[in-house]
C-alpha positions in Angstrom: 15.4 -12.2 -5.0 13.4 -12.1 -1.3 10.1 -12.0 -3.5 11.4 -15.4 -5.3 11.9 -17.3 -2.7 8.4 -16.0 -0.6 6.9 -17.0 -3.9 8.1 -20.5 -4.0 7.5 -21.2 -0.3 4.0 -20.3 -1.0 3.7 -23.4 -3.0 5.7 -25.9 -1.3 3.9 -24.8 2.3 0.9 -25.5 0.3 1.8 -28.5 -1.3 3.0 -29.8 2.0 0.5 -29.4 4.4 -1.8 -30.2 1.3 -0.5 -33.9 1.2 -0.4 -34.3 4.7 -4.3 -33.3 5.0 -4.6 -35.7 2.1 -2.8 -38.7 3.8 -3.3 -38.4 7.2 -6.5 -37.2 7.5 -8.1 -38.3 4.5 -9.1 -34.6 2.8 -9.6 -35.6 -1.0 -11.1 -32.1 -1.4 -7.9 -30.3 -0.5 -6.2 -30.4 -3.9 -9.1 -29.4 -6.4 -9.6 -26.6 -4.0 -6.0 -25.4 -4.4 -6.2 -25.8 -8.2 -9.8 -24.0 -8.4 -7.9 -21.0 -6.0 -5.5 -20.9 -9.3 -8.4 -20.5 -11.7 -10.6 -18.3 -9.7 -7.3 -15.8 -8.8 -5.9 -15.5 -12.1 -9.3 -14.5 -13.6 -9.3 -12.4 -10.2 -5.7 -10.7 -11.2 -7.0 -10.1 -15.0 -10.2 -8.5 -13.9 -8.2 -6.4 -11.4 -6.2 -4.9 -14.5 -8.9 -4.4 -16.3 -10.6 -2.7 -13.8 -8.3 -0.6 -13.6 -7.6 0.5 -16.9 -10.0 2.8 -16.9 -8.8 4.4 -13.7 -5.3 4.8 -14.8 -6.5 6.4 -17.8 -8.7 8.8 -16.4 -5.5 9.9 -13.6 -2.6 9.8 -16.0 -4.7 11.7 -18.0 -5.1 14.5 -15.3 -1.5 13.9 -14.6 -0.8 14.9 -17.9 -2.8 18.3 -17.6 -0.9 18.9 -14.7 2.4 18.5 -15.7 1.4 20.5 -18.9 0.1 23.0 -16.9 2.9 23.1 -14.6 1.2 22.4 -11.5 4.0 19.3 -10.8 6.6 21.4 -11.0 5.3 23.5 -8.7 4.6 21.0 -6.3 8.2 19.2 -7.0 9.5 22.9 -6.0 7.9 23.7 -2.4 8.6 20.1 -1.2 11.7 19.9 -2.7 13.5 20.5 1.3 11.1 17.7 2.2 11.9 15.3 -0.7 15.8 15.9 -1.1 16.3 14.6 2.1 14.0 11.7 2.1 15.0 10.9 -1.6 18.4 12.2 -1.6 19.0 10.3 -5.6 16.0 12.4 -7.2 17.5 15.5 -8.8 16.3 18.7 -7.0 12.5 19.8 -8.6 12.1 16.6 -10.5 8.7 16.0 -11.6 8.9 12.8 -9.8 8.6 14.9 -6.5 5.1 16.1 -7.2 3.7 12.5 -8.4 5.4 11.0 -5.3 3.4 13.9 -3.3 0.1 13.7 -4.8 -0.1 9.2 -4.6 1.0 10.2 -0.8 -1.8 13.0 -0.6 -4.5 10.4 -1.9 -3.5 7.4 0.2 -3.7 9.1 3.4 -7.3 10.3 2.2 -8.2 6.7 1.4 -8.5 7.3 -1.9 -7.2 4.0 -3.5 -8.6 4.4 -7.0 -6.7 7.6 -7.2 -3.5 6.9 -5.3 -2.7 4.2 -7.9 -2.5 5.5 -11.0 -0.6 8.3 -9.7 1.8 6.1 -8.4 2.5 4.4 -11.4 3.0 7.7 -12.8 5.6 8.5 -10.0 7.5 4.9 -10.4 7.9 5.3 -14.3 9.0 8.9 -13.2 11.6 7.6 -10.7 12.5 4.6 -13.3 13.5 7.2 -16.4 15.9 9.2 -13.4 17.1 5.8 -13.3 17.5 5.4 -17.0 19.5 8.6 -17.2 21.8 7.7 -14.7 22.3 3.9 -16.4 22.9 6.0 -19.7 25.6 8.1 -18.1 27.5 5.0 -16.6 27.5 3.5 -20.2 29.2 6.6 -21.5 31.7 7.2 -18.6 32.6 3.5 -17.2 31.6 1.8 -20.4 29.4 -1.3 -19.1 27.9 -3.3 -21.6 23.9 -4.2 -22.4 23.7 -7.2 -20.1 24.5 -5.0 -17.2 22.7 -1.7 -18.2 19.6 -4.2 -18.0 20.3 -6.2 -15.1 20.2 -2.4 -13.6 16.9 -1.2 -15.2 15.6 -3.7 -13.1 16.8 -3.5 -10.3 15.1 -1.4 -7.6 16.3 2.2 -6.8 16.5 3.7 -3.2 14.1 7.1 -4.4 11.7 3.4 -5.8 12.0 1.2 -2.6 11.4 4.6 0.1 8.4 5.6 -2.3 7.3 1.7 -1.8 7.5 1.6 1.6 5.5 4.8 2.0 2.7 2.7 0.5 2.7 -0.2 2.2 3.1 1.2 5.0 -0.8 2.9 4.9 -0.7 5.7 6.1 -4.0 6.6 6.5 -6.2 9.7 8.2 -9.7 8.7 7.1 -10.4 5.1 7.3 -14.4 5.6 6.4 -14.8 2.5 4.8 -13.7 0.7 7.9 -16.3 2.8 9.6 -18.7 1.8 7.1 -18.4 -1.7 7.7 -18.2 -1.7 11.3 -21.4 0.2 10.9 -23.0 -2.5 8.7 -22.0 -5.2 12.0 -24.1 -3.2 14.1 -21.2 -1.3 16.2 -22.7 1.2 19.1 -20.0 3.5 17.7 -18.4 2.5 14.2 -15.7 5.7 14.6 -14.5 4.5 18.0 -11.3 2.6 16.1 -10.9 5.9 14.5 -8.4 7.1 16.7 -6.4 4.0 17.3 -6.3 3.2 13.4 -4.6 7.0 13.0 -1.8 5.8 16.0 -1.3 3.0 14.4 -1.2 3.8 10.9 1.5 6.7 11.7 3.8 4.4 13.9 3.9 2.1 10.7 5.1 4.7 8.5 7.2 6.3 10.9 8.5 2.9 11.7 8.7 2.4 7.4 10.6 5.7 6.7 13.3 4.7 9.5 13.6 1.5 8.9 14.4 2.1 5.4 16.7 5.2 6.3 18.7 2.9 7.8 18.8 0.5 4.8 20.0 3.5 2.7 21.9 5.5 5.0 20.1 8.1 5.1 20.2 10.9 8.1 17.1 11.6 9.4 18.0 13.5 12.5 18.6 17.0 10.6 16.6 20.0 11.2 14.2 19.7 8.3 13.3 16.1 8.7 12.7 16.9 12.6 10.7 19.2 11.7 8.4 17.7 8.9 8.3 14.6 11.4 7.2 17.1 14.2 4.8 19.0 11.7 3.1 15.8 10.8 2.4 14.5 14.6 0.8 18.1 15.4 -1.2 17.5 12.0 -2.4 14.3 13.4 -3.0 15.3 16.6 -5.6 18.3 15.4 -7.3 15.4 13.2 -7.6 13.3 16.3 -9.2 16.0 18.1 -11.1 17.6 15.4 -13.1 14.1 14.6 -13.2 13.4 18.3 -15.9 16.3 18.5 -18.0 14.8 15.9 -20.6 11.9 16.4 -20.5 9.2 14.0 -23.2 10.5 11.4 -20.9 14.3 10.7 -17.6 12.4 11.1 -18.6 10.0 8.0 -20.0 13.0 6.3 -16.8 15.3 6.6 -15.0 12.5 5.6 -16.8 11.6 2.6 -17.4 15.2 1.5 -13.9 16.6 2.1 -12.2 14.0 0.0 -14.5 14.5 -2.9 -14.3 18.2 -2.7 -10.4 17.6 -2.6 -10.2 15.2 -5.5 -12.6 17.4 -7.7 -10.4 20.6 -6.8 -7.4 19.5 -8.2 -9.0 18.2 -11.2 -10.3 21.9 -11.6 -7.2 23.2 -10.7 -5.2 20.9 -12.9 -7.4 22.3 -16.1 -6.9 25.9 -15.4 -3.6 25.9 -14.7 -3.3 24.7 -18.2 -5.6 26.8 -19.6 -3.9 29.6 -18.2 -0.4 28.3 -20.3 -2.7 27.7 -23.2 -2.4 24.2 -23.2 -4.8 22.2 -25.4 -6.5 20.6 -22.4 -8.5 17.4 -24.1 -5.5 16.4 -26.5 -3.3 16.3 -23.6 -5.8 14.3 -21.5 -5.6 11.6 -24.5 -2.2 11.6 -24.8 -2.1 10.4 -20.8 -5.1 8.5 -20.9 -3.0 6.4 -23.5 -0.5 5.1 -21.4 -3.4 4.1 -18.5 -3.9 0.9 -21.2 -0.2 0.2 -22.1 0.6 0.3 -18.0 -2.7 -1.8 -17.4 -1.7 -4.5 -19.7 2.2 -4.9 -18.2 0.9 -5.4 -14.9 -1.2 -8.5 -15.5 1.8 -10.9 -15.2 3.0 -9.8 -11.9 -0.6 -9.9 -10.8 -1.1 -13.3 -12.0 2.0 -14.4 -10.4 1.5 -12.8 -6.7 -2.3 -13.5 -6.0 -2.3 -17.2 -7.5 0.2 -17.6 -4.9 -1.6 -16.2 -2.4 -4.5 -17.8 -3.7 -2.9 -21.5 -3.1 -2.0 -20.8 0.3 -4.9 -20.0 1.8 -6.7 -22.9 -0.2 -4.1 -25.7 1.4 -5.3 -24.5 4.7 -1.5 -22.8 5.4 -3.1 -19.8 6.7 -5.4 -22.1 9.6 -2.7 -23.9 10.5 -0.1 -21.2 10.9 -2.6 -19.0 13.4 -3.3 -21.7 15.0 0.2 -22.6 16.0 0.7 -18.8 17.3 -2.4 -19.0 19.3 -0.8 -22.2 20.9 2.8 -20.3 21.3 1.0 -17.5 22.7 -0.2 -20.0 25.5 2.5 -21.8 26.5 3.6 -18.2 27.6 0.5 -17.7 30.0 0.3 -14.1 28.2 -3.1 -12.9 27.2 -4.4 -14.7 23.8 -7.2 -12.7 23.4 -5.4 -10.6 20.2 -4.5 -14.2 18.4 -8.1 -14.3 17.3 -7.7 -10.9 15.3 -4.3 -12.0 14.1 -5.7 -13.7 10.7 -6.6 -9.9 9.7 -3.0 -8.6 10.3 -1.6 -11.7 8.3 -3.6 -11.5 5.2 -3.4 -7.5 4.5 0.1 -7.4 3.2 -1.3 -10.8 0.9 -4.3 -9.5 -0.5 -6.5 -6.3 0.4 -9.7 -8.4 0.0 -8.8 -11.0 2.0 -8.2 -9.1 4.9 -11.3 -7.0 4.7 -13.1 -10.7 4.6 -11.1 -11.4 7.7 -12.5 -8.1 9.2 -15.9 -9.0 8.7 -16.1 -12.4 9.9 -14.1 -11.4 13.2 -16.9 -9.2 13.2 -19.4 -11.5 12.7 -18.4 -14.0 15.0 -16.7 -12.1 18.2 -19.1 -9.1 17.4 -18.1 -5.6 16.2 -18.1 -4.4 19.8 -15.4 -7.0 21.2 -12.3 -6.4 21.5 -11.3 -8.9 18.5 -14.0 -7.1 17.0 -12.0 -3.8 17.1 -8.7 -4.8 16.7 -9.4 -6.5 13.2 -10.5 -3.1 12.1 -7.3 -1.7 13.6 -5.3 -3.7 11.8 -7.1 -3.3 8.1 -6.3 0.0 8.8 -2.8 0.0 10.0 -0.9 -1.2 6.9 -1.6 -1.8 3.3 -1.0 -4.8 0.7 2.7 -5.1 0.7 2.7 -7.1 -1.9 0.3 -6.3 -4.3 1.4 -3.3 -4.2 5.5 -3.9 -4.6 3.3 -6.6 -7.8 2.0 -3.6 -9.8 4.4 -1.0 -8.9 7.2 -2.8 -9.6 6.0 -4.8 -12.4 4.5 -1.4 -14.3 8.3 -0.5 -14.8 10.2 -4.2 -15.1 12.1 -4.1 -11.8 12.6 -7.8 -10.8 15.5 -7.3 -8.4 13.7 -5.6 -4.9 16.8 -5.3 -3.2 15.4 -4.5 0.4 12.1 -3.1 -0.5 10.2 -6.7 0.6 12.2 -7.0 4.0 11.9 -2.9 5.0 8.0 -3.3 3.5 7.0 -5.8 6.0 9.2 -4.9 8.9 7.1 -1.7 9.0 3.8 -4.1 8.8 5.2 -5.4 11.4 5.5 -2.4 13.3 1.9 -1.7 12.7 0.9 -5.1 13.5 2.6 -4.3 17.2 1.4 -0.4 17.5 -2.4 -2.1 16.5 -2.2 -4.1 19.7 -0.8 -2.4 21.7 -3.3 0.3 21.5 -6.4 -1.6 20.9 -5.0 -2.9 24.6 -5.0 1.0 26.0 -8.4 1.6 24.2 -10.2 -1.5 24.6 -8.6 -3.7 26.3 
């Protein structure tokens, strides 16, 4: 229901300050603009989904080979400690486990185009757990139809924790934010390598809490503690691993070892099957197949969320409403310097694009060097697309109730947001 109502204030905001540009200051170009943002983002959300049909073919194929081949089930196995405690509803060495694992695995290699389709594999994963348990309430408590769909879609906890691990970005290679800071002609392009890793962590950390809380769930036992602690130490030999490197070997590593990675598993995937005498291209069709079913159910949902978007920016919404923090920020007398970056950190949970076009004019007009500069970058990094991402996964599997899964999604942006500044202020500041 929270995604309902953002959705409709999208339009009246727009609408709004639309007729008041209109009236009061005489903008007869504001509505056309607005209705060619409709046009231009609904071709935008039909070319998205057909871009990525391929992809999704091409993973959920692999996927398939994996799961054939048992490598899944392996996976679901060694982090099953891990995973029962985070997703406490998933039975123990569920499939789901391992597609949760590997979307996690990509996503903090920056590997979008792989992360995806292997998270729509984990959410229909998570969604058939779901089905099982709907099927056993029908034969135990008797509940009819109507509510045996009203809970298909609704969002699950193992659904919304999984969500929130994505938008939340976690992140340990950011090289195409080092690419374009490159491209703006920055002395260093890694030197927001560092603070993009702080902040991207305290976002997830801040994500997995947050949403413990929503669900209950205890986090202060020995195994999350140590996973938690595991992770930090992992991140801290990153941080000082790349922090040895100049620029031109940092990219290079980065590039190389997650193409070496992505290609290894693919390898791995096929010989595992082999080894179990699986017929390796038949099952590579058979998950290719539903890449094009998934791709097609998604196109609604993408419609729906970037025209939205699409019409608030157009009206001149998103202008107005960083200009009014810049103006709250002064009445304070605190520093306004980070306001200027602020558009960045506002757009990314809208639309991925439209923050990396906030990046780069920052860039352009403070400089890739100034501290507004910097911090954009810092915050591209810090979180992901909250909701484009709750629009596809979601919508791949039918779930129109989100439960908590928009408010916990953007409180850990939020966190983000705050970790960003804060440390682009002990870095650069």
């Amino acid at each position: 229901m929270v995604l309902n109502y953002i959705w409709i204030a999208f339009f009246l905001i727009a609408f709004v300050i639309a007729l008041i540009k209109l009236v009061v200051f005489g903008d007869t170009e504001v509505f056309p603009t607005i209705m060619n943002s409709t046009f231009e983002t609904s071709k935008t959300a039909f070319e998205i989904s057909l871009g990525l049909t391929g992809m999704l073919a091409l993973w959920l194929g692999i996927m398939k080979i994996g799961e054939r081949g048992g490598v899944v089930n392996i996976l679901a196995r060694l982090l099953s400690p891990v995973f029962t405690k985070l997703f406490p509803d998933v039975p123990k060495g569920h499939p789901a486990t391992g597609s949760i694992f590997m979307n996690i695995a990509a996503n903090m290699l920056g590997l979008d185009n792989a992360a995806t389709p292997l998270g729509l594999k984990a959410m229909e994963q998570l969604q058939a757990i779901n089905n099982d348990k709907i099927e056993q309430l029908k034969a135990e408590k008797g509940i009819d139809d109507e509510e045996a769909t009203r809970l298909r879609q609704t969002a699950t906890n193992p659904m919304i924790m999984f969500l929130v691990l994505n938008t939340s970005g976690l992140t340990l290679i950011p090289v195409s934010i080092m690419a374009y800071r490159a491209q703006q002609g920055a002395a260093q392009p890694t030197d927001v390598f560092v603070p993009i890793l702080l902040a991207t962590f305290f976002a997830t950390l801040a994500g997995v809490i947050i949403t413990s809380f929503y669900q209950r769930i205890n986090m202060l036992n020995r195994t999350m503690l140590l996973t938690l602690g595991g992770m930090s130490v992992v991140v801290a030999a990153i941080i000082w691993g790349f922090s040895r490197m100049d620029s031109v070997l940092m990219n290079t590593v980065s590039i190389s070892s997650a193409s070496i990675l992505l290609m290894t598993i693919i390898v791995g995937f096929i010989a595992a099957a082999m080894r179990k005498r699986v017929n390796v291209y038949d099952t590579f069709v058979e998950g290719a197949k539903e890449g094009f079913t998934t791709a097609v159910r998604i196109i609604p949902y993408l419609v729906a969320i970037l025209v939205a978007i699409g019409v608030f920016r157009a009206s001149g919404a998103m202008d107005w409403l960083i200009g009014g923090i810049k103006w709250l920020v002064g009445l304070t007398g605190s520093n306004a310097e980070f306001v200027d970056a602020l558009p960045t950190a506002i757009m990314k949970p809208l639309s991925g694009s439209g923050a990396r076009g906030m990046m780069v004019d920052a860039m352009t007009q403070f400089g890739a060097d100034s501290f507004v500069g910097r911090l954009s970058c810092i915050f591209q990094g810090s979180t992901d697309t909250t909701f484009y991402i709750l629009a596809v996964y979601f919508g791949s599997v039918g779930v129109r109730y989100t439960r908590h899964a928009v408010a916990a999604g953007l409180l850990a942006d939020l966190a983000g947001v705050v970790a960003a500044i804060a440390i682009a202020y002990m870095f650069f500041g």
